[in-house]
C-alpha positions in Angstrom: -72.8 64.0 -12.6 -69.2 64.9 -11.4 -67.1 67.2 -12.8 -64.2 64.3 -13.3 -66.2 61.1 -12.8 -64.4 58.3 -12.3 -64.2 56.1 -14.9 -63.4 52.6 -13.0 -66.3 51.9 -10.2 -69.1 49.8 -10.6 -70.7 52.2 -8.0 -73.3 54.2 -8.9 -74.1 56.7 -5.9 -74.4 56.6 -2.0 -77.1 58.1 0.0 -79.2 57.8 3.1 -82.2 58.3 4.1 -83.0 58.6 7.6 -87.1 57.4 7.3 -88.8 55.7 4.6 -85.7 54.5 2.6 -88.9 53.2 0.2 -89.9 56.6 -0.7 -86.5 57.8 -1.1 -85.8 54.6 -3.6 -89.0 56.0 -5.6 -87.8 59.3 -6.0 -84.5 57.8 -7.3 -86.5 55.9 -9.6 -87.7 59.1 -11.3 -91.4 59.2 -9.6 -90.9 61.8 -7.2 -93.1 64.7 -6.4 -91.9 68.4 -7.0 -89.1 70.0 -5.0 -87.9 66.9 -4.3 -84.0 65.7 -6.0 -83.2 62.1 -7.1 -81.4 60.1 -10.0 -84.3 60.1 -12.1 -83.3 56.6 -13.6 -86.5 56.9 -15.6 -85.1 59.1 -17.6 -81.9 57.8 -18.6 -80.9 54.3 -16.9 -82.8 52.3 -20.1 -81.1 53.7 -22.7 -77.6 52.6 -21.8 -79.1 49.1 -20.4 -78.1 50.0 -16.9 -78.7 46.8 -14.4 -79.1 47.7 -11.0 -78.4 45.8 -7.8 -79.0 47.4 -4.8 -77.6 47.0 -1.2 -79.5 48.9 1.8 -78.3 48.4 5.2 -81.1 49.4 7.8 -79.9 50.4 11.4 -81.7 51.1 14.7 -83.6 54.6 15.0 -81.3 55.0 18.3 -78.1 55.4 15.2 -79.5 58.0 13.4 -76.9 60.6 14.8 -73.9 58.0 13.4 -75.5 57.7 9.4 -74.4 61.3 8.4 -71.2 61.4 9.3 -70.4 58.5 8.0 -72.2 59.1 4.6 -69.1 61.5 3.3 -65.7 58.9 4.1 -68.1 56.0 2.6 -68.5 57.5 -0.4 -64.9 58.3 -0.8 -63.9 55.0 0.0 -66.9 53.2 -3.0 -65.7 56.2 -5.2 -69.4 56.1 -7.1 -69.7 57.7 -10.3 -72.6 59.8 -9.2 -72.9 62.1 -5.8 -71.6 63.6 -3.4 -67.3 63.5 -2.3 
């Protein structure tokens, strides 16, 4: 969690994943293997009734180079309670 979280969004975190966005959603989840980080909504997401909905935009192998970069100014911009700014 943030330091300061903000305390008006209705974002919870933004993240990439460059291949299998499926596995990566898994180890979100909270069934991940070892040495591997995620949100672990297992753990906590039931107990305060979270509902998620979740939006995943797939591009073109050929724009991997362009994700990154813009993975930091998106996240400012949504402002999610959880991650990286």
């Amino acid at each position: 969690m943030k330091k300061n979280p903000p305390t008006k969004t209705s974002i919870l975190y933004v993240g990439k994943a460059e291949k299998n966005i499926g596995g990566r959603i898994y180890v979100h989840l909270g069934y991940y293997h070892a040495g591997i980080h995620g949100l672990q909504l297992v753990s906590w997401a039931k107990q305060i009734n979270l509902k998620l909905k979740l939006h995943i935009y797939s591009f073109d192998m050929k724009m991997c180079g362009y994700i990154s970069p813009l993975e930091l100014p998106l996240a400012r911009k949504l402002n999610p309670l959880i991650g990286k700014q």
